[in-house]
PDB file as gemmi writes it, atoms N, CA and C in Angstrom:
CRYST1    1.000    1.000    1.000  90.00  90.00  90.00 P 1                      
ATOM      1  N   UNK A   1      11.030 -12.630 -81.665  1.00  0.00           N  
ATOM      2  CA  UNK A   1      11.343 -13.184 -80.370  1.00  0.00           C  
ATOM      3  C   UNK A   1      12.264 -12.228 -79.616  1.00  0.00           C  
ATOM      4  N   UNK A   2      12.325 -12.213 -78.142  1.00  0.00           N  
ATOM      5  CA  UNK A   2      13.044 -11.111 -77.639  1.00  0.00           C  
ATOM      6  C   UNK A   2      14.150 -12.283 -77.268  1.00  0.00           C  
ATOM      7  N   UNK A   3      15.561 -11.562 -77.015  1.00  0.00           N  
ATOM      8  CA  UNK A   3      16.576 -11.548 -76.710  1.00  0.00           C  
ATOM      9  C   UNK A   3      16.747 -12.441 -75.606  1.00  0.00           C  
ATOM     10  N   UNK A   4      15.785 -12.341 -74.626  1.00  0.00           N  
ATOM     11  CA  UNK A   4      15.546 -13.739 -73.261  1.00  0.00           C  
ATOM     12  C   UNK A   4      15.390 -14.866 -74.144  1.00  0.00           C  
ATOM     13  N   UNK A   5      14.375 -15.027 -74.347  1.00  0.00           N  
ATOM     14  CA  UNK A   5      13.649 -15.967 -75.027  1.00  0.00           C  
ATOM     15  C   UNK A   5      14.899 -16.172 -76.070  1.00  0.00           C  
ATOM     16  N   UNK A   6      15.343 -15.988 -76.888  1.00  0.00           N  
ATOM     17  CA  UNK A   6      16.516 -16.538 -77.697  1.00  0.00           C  
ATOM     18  C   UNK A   6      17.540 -17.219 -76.869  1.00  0.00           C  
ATOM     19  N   UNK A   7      17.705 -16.309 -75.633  1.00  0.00           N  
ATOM     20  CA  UNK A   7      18.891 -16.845 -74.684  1.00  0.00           C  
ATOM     21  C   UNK A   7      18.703 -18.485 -73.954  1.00  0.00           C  
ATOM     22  N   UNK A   8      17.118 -18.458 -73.654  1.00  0.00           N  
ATOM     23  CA  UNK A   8      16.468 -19.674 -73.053  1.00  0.00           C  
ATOM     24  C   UNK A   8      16.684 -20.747 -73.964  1.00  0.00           C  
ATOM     25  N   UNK A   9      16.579 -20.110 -75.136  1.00  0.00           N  
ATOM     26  CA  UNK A   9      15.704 -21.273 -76.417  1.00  0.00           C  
ATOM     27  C   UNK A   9      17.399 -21.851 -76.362  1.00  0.00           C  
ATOM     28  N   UNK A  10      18.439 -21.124 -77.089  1.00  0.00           N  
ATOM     29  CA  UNK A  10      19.622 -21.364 -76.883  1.00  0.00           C  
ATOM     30  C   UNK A  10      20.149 -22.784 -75.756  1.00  0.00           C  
ATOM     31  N   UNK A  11      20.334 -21.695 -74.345  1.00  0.00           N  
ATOM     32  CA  UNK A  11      20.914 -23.097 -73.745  1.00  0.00           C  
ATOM     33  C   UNK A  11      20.041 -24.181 -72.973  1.00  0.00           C  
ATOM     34  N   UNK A  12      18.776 -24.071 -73.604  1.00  0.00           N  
ATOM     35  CA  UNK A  12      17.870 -25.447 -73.247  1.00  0.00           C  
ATOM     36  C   UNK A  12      18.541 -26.086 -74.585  1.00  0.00           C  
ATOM     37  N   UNK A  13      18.784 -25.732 -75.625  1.00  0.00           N  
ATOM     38  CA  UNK A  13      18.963 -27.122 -76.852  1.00  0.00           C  
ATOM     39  C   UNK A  13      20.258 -27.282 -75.697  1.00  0.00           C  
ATOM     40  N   UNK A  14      21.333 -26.198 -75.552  1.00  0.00           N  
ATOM     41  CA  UNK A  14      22.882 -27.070 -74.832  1.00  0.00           C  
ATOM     42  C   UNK A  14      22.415 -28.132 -73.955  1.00  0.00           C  
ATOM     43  N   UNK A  15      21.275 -27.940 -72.892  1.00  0.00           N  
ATOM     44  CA  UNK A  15      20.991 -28.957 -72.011  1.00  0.00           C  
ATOM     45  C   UNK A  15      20.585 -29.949 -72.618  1.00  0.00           C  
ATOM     46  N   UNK A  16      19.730 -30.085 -73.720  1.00  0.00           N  
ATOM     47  CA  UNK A  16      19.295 -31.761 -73.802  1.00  0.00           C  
ATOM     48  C   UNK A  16      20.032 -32.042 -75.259  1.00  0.00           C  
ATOM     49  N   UNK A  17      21.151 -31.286 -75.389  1.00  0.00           N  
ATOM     50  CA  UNK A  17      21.221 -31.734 -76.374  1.00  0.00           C  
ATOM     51  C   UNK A  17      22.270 -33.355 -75.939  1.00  0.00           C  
ATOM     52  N   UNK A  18      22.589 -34.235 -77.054  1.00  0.00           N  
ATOM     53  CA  UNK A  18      23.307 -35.589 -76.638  1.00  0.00           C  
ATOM     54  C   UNK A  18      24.402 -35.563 -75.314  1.00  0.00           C  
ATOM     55  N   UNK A  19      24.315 -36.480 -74.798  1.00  0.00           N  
ATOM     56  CA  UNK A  19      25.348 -36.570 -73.509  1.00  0.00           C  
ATOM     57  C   UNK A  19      26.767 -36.976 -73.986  1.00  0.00           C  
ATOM     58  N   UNK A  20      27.851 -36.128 -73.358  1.00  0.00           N  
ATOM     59  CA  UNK A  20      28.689 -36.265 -73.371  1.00  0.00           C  
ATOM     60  C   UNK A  20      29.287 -38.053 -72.429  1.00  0.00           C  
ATOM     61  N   UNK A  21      30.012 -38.265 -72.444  1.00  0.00           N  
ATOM     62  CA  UNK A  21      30.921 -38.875 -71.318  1.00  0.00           C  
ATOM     63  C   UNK A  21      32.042 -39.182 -71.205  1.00  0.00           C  
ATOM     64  N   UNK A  22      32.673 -40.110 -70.472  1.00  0.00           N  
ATOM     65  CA  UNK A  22      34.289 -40.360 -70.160  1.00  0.00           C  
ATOM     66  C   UNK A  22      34.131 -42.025 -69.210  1.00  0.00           C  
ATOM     67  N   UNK A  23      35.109 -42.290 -69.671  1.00  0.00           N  
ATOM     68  CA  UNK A  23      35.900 -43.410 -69.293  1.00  0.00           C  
ATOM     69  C   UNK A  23      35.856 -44.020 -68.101  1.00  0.00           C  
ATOM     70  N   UNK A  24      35.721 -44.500 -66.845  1.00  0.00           N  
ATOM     71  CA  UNK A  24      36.225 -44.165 -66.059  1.00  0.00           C  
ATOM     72  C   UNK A  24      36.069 -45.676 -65.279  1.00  0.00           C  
ATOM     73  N   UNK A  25      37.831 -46.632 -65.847  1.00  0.00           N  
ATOM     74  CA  UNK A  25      37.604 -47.960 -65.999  1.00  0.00           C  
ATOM     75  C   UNK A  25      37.728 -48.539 -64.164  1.00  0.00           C  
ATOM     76  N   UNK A  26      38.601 -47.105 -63.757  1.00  0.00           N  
ATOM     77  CA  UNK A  26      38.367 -48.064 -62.092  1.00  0.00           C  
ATOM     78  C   UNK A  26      37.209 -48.389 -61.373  1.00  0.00           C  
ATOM     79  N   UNK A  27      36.233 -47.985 -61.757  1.00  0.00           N  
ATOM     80  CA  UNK A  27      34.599 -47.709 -61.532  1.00  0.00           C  
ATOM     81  C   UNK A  27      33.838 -48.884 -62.435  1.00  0.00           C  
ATOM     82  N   UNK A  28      34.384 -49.079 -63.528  1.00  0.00           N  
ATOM     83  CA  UNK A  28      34.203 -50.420 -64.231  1.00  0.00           C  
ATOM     84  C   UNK A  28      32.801 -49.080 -65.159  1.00  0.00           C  
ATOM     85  N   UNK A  29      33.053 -48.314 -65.181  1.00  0.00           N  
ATOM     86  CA  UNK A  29      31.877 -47.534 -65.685  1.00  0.00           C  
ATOM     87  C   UNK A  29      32.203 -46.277 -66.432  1.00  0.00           C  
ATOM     88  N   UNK A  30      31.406 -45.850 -67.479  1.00  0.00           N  
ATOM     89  CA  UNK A  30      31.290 -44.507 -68.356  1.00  0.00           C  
ATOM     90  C   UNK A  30      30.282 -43.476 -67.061  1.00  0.00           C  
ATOM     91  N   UNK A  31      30.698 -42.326 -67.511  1.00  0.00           N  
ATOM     92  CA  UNK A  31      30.073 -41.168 -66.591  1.00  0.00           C  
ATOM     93  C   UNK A  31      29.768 -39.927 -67.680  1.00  0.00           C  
ATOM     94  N   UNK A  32      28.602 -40.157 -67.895  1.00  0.00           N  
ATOM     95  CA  UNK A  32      27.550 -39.253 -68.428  1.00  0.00           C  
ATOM     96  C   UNK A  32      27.389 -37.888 -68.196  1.00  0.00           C  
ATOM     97  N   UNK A  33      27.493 -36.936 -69.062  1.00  0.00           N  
ATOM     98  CA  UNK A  33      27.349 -35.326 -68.314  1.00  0.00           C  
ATOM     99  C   UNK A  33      26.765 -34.673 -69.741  1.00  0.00           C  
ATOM    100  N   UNK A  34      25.957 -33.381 -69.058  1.00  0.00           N  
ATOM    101  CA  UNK A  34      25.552 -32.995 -70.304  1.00  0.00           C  
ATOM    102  C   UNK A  34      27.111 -31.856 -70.258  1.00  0.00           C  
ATOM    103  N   UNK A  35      27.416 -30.988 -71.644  1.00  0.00           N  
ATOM    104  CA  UNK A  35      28.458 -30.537 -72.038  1.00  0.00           C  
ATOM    105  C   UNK A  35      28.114 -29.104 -71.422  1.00  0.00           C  
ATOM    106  N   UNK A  36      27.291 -28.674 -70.664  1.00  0.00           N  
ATOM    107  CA  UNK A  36      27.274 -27.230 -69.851  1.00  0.00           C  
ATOM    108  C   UNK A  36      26.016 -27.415 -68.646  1.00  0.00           C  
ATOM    109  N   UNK A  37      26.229 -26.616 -67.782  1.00  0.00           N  
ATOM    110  CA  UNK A  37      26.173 -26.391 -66.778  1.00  0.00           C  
ATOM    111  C   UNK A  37      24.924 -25.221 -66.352  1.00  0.00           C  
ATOM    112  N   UNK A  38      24.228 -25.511 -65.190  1.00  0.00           N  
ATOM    113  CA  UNK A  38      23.113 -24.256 -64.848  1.00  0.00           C  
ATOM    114  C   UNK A  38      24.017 -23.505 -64.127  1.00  0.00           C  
ATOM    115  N   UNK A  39      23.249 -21.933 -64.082  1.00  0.00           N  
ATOM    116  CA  UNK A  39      24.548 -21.323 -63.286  1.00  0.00           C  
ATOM    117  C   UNK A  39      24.346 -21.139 -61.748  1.00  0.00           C  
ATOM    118  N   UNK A  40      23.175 -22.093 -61.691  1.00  0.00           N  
ATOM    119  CA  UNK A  40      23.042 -22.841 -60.018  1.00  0.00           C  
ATOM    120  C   UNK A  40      23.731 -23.781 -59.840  1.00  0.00           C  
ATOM    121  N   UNK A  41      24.343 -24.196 -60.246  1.00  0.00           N  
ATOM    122  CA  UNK A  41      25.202 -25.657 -60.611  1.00  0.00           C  
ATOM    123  C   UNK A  41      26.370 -25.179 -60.018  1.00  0.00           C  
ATOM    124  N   UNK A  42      27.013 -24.185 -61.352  1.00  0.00           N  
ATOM    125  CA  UNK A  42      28.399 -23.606 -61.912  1.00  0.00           C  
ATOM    126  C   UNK A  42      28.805 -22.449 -60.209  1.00  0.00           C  
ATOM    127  N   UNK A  43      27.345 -22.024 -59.303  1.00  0.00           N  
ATOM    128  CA  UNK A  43      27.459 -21.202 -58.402  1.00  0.00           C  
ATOM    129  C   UNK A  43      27.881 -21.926 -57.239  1.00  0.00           C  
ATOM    130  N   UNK A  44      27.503 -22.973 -56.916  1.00  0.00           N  
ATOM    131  CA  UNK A  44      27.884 -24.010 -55.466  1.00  0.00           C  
ATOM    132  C   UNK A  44      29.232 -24.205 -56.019  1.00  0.00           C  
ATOM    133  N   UNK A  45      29.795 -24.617 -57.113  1.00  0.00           N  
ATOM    134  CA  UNK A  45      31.014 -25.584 -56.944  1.00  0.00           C  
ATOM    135  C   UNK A  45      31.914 -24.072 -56.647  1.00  0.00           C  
ATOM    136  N   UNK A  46      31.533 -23.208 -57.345  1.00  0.00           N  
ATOM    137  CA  UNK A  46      32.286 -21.598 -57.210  1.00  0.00           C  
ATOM    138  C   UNK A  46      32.826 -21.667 -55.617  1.00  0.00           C  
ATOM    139  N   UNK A  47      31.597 -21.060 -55.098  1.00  0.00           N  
ATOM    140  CA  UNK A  47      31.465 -20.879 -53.982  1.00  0.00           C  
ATOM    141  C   UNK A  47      32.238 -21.768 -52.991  1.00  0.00           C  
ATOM    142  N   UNK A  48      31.742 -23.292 -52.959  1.00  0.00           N  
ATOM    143  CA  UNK A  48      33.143 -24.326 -52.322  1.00  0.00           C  
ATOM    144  C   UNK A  48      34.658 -24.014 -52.621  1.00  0.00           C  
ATOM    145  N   UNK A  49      34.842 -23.704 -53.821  1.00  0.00           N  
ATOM    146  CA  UNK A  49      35.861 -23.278 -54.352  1.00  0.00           C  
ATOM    147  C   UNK A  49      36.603 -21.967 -53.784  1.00  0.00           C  
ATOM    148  N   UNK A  50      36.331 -21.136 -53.304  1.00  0.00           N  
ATOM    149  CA  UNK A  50      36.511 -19.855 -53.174  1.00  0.00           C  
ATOM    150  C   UNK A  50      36.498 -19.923 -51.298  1.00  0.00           C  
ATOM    151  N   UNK A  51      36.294 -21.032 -51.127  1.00  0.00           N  
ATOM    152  CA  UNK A  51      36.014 -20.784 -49.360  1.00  0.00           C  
ATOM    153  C   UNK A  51      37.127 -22.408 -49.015  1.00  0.00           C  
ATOM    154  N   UNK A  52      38.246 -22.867 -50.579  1.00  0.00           N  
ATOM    155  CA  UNK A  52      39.211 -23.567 -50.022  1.00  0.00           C  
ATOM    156  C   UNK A  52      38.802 -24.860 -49.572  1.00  0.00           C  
ATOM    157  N   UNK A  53      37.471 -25.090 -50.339  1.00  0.00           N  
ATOM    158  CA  UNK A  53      36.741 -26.598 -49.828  1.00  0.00           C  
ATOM    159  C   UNK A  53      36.977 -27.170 -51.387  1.00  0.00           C  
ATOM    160  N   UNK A  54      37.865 -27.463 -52.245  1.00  0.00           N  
ATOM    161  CA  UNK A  54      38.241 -27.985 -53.054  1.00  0.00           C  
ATOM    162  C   UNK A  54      37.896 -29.506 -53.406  1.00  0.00           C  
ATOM    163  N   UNK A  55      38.007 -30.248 -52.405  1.00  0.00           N  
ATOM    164  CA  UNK A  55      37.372 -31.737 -52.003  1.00  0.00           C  
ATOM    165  C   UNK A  55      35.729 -31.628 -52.606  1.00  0.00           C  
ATOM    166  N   UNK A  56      35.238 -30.996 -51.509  1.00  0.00           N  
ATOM    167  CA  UNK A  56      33.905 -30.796 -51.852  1.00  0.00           C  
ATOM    168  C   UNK A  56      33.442 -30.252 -52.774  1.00  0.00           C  
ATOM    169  N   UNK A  57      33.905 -29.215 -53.540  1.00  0.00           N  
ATOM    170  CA  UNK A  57      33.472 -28.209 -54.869  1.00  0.00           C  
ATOM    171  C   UNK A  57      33.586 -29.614 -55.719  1.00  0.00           C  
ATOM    172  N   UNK A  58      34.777 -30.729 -55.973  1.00  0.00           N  
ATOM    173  CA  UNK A  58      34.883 -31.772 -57.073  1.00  0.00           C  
ATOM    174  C   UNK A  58      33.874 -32.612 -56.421  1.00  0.00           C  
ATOM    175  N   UNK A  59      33.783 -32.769 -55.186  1.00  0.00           N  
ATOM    176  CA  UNK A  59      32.376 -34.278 -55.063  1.00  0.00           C  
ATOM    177  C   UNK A  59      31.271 -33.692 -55.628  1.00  0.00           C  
ATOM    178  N   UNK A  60      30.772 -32.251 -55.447  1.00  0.00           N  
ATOM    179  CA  UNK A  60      29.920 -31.806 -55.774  1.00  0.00           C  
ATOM    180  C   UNK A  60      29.303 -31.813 -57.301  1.00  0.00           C  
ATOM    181  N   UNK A  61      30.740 -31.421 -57.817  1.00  0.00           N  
ATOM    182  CA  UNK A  61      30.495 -31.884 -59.519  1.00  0.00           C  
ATOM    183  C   UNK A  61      30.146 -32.903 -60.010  1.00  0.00           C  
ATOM    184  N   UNK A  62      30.472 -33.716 -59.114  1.00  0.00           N  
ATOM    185  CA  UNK A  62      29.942 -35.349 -59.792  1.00  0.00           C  
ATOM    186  C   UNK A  62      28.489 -35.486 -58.864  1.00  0.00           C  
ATOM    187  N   UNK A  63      28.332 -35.058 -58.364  1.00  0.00           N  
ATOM    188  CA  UNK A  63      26.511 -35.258 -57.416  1.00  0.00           C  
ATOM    189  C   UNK A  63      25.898 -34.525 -58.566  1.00  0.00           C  
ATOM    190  N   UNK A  64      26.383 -33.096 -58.772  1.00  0.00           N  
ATOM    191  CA  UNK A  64      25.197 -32.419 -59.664  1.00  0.00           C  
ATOM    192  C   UNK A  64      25.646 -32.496 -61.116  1.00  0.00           C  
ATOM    193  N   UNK A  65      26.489 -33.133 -61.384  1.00  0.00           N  
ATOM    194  CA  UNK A  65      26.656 -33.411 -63.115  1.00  0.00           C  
ATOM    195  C   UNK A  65      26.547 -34.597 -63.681  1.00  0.00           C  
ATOM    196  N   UNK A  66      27.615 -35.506 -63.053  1.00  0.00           N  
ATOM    197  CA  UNK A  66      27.191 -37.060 -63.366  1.00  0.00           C  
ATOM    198  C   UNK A  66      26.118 -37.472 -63.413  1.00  0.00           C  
ATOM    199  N   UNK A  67      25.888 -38.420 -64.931  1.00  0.00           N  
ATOM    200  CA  UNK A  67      24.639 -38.906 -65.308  1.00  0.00           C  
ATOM    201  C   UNK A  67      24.850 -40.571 -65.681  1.00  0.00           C  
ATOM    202  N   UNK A  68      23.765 -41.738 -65.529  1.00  0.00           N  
ATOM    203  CA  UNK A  68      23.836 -42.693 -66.319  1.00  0.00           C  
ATOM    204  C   UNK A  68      23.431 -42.569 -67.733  1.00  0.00           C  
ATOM    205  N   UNK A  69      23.612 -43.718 -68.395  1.00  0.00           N  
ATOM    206  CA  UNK A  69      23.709 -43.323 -69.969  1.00  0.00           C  
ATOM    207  C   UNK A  69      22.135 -43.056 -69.952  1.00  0.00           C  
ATOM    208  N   UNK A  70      20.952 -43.071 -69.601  1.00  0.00           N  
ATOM    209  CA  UNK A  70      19.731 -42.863 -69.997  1.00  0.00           C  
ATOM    210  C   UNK A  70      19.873 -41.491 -69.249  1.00  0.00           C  
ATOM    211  N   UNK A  71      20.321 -41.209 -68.558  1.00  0.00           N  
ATOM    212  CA  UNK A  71      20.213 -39.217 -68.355  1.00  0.00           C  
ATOM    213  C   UNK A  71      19.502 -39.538 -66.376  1.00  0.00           C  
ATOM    214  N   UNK A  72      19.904 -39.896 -66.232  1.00  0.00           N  
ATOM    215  CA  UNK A  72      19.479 -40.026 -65.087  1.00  0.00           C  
ATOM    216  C   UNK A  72      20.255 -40.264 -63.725  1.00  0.00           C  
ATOM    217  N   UNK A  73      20.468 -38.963 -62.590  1.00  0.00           N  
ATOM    218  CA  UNK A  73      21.838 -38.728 -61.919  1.00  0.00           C  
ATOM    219  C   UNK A  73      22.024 -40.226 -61.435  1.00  0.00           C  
ATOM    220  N   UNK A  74      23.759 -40.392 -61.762  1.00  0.00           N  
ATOM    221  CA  UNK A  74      24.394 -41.275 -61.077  1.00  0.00           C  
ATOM    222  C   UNK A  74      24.692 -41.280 -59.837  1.00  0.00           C  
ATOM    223  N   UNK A  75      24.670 -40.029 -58.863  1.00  0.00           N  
ATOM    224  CA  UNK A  75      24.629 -39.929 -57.086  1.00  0.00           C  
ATOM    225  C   UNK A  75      24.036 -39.102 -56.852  1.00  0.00           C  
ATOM    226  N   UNK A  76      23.423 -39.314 -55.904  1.00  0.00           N  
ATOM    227  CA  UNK A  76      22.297 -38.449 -54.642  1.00  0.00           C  
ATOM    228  C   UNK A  76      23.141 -37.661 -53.817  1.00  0.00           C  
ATOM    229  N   UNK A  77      22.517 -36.499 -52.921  1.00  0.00           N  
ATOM    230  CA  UNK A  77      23.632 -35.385 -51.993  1.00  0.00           C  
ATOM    231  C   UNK A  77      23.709 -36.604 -51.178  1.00  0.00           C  
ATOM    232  N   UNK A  78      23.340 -38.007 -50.902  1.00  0.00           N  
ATOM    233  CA  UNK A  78      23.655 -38.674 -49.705  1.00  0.00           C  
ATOM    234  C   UNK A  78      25.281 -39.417 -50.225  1.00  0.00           C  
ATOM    235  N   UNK A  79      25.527 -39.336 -51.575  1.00  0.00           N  
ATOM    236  CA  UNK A  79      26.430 -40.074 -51.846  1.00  0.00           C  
ATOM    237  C   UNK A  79      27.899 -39.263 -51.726  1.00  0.00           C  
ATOM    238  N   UNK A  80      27.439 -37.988 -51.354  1.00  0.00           N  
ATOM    239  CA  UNK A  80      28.739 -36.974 -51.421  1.00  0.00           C  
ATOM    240  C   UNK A  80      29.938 -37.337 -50.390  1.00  0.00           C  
ATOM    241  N   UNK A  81      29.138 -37.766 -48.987  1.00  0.00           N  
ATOM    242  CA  UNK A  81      30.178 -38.459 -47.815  1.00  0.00           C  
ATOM    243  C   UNK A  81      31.123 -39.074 -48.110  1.00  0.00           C  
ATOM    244  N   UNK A  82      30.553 -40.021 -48.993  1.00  0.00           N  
ATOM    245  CA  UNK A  82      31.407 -41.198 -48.980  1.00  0.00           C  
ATOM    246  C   UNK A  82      32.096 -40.655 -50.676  1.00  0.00           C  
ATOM    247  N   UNK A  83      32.033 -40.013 -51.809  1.00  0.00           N  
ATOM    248  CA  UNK A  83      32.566 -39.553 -52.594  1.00  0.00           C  
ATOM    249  C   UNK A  83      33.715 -38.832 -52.024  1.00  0.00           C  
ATOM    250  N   UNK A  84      34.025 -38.220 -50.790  1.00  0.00           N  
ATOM    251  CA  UNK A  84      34.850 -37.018 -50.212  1.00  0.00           C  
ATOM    252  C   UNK A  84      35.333 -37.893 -48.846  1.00  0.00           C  
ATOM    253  N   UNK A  85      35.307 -39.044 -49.052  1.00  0.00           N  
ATOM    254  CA  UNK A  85      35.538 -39.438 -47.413  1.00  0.00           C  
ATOM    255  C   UNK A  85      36.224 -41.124 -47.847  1.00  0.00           C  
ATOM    256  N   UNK A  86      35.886 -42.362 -49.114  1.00  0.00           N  
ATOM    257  CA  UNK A  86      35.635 -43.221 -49.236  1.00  0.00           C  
ATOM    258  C   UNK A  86      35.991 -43.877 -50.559  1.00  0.00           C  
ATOM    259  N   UNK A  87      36.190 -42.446 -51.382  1.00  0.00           N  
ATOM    260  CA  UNK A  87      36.498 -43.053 -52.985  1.00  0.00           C  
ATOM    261  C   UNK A  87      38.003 -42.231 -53.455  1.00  0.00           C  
ATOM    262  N   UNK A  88      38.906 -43.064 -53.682  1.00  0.00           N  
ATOM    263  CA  UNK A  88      39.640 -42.519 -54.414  1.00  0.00           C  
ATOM    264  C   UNK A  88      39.890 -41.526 -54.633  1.00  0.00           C  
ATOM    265  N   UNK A  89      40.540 -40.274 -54.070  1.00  0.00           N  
ATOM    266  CA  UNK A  89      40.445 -38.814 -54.445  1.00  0.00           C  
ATOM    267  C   UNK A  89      40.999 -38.368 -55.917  1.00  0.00           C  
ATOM    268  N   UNK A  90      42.170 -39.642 -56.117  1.00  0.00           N  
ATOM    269  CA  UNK A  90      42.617 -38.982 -57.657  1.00  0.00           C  
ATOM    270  C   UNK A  90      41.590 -38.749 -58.805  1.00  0.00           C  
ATOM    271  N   UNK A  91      40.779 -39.952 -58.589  1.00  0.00           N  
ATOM    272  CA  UNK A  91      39.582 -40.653 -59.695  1.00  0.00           C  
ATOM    273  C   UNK A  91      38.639 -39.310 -59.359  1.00  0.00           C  
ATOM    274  N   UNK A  92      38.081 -38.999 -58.386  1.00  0.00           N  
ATOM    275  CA  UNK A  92      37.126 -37.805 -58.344  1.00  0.00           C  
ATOM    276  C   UNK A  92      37.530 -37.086 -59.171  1.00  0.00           C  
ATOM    277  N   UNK A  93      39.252 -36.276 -58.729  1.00  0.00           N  
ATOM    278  CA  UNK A  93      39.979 -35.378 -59.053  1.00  0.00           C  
ATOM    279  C   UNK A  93      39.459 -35.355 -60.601  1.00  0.00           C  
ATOM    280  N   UNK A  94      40.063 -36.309 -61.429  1.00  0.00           N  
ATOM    281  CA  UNK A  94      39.965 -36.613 -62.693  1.00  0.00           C  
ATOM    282  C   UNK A  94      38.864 -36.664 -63.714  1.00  0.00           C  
ATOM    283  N   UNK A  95      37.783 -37.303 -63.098  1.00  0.00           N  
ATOM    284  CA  UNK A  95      36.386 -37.405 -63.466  1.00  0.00           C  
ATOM    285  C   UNK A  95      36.059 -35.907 -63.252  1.00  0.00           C  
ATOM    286  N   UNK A  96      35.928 -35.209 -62.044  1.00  0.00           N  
ATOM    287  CA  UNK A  96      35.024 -33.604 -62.320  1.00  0.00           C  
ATOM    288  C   UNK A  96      36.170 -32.821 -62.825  1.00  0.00           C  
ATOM    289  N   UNK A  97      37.005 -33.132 -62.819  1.00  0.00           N  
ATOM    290  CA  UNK A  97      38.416 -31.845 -63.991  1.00  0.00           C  
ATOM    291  C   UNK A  97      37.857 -32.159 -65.494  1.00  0.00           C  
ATOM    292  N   UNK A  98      37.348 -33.304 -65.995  1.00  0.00           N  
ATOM    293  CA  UNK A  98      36.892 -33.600 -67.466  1.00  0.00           C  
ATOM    294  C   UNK A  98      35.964 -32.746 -67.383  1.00  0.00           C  
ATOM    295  N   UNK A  99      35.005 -33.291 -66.268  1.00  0.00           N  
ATOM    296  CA  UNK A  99      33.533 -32.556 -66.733  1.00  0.00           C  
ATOM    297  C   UNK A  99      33.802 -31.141 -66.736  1.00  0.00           C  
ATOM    298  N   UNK A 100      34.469 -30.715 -66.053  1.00  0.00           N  
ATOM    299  CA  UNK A 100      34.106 -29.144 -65.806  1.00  0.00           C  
ATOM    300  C   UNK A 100      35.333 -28.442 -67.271  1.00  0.00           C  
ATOM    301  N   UNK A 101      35.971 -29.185 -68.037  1.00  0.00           N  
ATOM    302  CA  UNK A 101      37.013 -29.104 -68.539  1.00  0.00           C  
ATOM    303  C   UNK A 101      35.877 -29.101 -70.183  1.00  0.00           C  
ATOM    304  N   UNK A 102      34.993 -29.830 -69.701  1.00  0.00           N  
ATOM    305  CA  UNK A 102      34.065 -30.042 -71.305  1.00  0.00           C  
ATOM    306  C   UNK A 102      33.392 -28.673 -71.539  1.00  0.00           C  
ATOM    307  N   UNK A 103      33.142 -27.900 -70.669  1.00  0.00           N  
ATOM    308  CA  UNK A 103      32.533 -27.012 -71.110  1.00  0.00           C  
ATOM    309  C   UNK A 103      32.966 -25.617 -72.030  1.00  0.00           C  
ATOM    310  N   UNK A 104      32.010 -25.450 -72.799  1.00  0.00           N  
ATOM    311  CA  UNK A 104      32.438 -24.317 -73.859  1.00  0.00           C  
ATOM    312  C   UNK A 104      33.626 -23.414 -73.370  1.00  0.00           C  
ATOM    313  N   UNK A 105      34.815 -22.617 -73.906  1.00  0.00           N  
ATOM    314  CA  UNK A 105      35.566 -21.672 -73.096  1.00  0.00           C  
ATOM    315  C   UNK A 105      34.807 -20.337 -73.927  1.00  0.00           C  
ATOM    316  N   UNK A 106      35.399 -19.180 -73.004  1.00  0.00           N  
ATOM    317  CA  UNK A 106      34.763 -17.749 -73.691  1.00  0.00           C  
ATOM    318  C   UNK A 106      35.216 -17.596 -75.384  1.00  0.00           C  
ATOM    319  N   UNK A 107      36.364 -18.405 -75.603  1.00  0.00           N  
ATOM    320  CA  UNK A 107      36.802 -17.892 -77.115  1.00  0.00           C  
ATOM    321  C   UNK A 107      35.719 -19.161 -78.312  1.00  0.00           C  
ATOM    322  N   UNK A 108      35.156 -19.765 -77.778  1.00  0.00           N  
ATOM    323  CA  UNK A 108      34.273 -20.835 -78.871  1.00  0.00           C  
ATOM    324  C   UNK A 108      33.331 -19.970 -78.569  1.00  0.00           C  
ATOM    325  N   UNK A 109      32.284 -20.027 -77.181  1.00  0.00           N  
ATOM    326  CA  UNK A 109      31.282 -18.497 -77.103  1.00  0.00           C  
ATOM    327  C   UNK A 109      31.435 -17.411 -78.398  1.00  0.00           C  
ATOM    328  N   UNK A 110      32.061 -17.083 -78.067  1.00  0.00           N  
ATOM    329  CA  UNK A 110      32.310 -15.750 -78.788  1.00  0.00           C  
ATOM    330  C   UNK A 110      32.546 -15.944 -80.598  1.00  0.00           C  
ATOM    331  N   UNK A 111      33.396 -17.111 -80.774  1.00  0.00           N  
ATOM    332  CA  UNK A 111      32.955 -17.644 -82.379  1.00  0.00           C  
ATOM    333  C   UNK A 111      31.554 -17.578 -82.723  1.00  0.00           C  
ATOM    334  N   UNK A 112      30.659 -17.997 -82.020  1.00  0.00           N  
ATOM    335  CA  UNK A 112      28.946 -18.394 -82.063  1.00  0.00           C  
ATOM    336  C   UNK A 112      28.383 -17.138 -82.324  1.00  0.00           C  
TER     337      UNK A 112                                                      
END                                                                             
């Protein structure tokens, strides 16, 4: 097998492999995420990030990461308004700092 193909085979098991989640009792609800990220994903929240839209880079994380427990997104880009305009900013805050907080760091990488 070439070296792509190992790389693919690799982080497709990270994607389906079991869902992570978290707590999140003011919502009366658990929030589902898989434990890594596409780097179309990992590139928008960057990018918000880097242009000082901080609000939006975290609503964003929960539009494109948050899952219900059967794997299936918990908000649509229509729900981002009111995520950044309507909900609680600490609770966002908190909820996409986990998710983005679950993912592998370079020193576990590099154990592998």
């Amino acid at each position: 097998m070439s070296v792509i193909a190992n790389a693919k085979t690799h982080f497709k098991t990270k994607l389906t492999d079991k869902l992570e989640w978290v707590e999140c009792p003011e919502w009366k609800t658990k929030i589902y995420f898989k434990g890594s990220a596409t780097l179309k994903q990992t590139e928008e929240v960057i990018a918000l990030h880097r242009e000082n839209k901080v609000a939006e880079a975290l609503a964003t994380v929960l539009v494109s990461r948050a899952l219900n427990e059967d794997g299936t997104k918990m908000f649509t880009i229509a729900d981002k308004f009111d995520l950044m305009n309507n909900v609680d900013p600490e609770i966002i805050t908190n909820m996409a700092t986990h998710i983005l907080n679950s993912e592998p760091k370079t020193e576990d990488i590099e154990k592998n």
